[in-house]
VOMIVO-810192 format. One record per residue (C-alpha): x, y, z; residue in three letters. Coordinates in steps of 0.05 Angstrom, whole numbers, plus 5000, padded with zeros to 4 digits. Example, Ala and Ser with C-alpha at 12.3 -4.5 7.8 and 13.67 -1.06 7.14 Angstrom:
BEGIN
524649105156ALA
527349795143SER
This chain:
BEGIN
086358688638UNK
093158858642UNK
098958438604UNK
101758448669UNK
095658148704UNK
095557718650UNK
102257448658UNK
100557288729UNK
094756978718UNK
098156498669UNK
104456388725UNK
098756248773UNK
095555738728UNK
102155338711UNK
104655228783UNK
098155018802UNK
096654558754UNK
104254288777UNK
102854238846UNK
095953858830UNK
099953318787UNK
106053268836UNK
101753228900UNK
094153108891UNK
088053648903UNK
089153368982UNK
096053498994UNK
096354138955UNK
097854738988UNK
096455458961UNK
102355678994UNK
107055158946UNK
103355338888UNK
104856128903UNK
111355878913UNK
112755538848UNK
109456158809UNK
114056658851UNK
108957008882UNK
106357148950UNK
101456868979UNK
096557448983UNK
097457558904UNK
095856788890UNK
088856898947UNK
086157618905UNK
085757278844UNK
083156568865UNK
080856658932UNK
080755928952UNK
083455268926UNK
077154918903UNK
076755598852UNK
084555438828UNK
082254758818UNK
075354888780UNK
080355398734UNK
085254938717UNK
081954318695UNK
075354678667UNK
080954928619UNK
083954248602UNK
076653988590UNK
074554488551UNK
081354498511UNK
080753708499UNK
072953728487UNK
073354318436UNK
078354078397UNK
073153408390UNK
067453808374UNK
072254208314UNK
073053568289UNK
066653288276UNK
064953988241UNK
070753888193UNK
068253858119UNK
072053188110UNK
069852388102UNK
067352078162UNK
072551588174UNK
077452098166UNK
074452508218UNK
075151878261UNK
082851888244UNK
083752578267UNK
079452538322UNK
082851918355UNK
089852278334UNK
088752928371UNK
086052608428UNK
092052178437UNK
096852798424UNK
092253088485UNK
094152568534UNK
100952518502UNK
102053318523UNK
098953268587UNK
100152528609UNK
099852558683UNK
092152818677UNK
089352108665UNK
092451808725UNK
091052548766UNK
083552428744UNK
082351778754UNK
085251788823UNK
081652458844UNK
073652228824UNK
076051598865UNK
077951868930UNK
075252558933UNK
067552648922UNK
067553458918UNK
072053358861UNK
068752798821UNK
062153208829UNK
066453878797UNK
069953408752UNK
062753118727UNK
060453908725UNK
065054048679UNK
065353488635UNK
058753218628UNK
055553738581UNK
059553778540UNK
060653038529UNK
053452978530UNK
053753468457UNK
059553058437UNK
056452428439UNK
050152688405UNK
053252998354UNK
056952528343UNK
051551988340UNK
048052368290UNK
053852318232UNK
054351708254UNK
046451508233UNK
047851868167UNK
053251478150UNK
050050708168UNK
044251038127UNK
049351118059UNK
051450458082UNK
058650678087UNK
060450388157UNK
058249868208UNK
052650068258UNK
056450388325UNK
054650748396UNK
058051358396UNK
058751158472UNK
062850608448UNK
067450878400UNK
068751398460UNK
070250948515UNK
073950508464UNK
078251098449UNK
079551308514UNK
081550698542UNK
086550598482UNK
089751278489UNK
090151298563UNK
092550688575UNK
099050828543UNK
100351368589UNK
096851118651UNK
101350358644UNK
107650788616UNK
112250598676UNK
110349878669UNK
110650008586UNK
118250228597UNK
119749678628UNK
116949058595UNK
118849368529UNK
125049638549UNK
121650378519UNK
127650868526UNK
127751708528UNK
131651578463UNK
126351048432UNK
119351368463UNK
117151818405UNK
118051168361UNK
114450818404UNK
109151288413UNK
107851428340UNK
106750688329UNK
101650618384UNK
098151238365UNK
097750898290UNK
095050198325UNK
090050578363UNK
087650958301UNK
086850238269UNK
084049898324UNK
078150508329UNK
077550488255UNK
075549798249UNK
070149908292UNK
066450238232UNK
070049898166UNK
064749508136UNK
């Protein structure tokens, strides 16, 4: 492939992902999202054909970014709770660089049942090897009796409700706590450090 083609490819990508955020699958048009990448509209149909295959692109790519970079983790030559610390860390940088997605998500598997079934597609699995794998260091480290007996299941739903909500809430956030452009990475580096100690004392003995 051409760096050209590349380069399209990757313009493609970008305003589509935009237009999904901005507008919902639904009200997304092809045409807009050729639009934003500063293509024509024939270009933006050779490489994708139709939306549903724009769709499936983009957010198999954010899964797989977000899962991989959880299974890394857990392969890391480091101690457990450590792992933990990272894990719940890079997660929350995740959302934190792509915070619209929760909300996007949430609101897509509710409404839209050809999405939920794509987004399940392409989540599942690999969660699936997550939580095994994940369950398994687990075991080994109740067995040293280093840490409390936990579901992986838990600690990931745990985690994910921790992280997300500050993203998902962030308008109501702002306001209650008066959260300013000026005061949000302060803020945001505290709750990432409260989450990490709320998830660690899940396995602290």
């Amino acid at each position: 492939m051409s760096v050209k083609e590349t380069d399209t490819e990757k313009l493609i990508l970008e305003a589509a992902e935009a237009e999904f955020l901005d507008k919902g699958y639904g009200k997304s048009r092809t045409t807009e999202i050729a639009k934003r990448a500063g293509l024509n509209h024939a270009m933006l149909h050779y490489y994708y054909r139709t939306k549903m295959n724009l769709f499936e692109v983009v957010f198999r790519r954010k899964a797989e970014q977000m899962c991989d970079g959880m299974l890394f983790t857990i392969t890391q030559d480091l101690p457990f709770l450590e792992k933990i610390k990272m894990w719940v860390e890079s997660h929350f940088d995740f959302v934190a660089a792509n915070e619209r997605l929760p909300i996007f998500l949430f609101s897509e598997i509710r409404n839209e049942q050809p999405l939920k079934d794509l987004l399940m597609q392409i989540v599942k699995s690999k969660m699936l090897l997550l939580i095994k794998n994940l369950q398994e260091e687990i075991d080994k480290e109740v067995a040293r009796g280093a840490i409390k007996p936990v579901e992986a299941n838990d600690f990931l739903l745990t985690m994910v409700s921790l992280n997300a909500f500050v993203f998902i809430s962030s308008p109501l956030i702002n306001s209650v706590f008066e959260i300013t452009p000026q005061s949000k990475a302060q803020f945001l580096t505290h709750r990432k450090q409260q989450n990490v100690e709320t998830v660690l004392n899940l396995f602290r003995l």
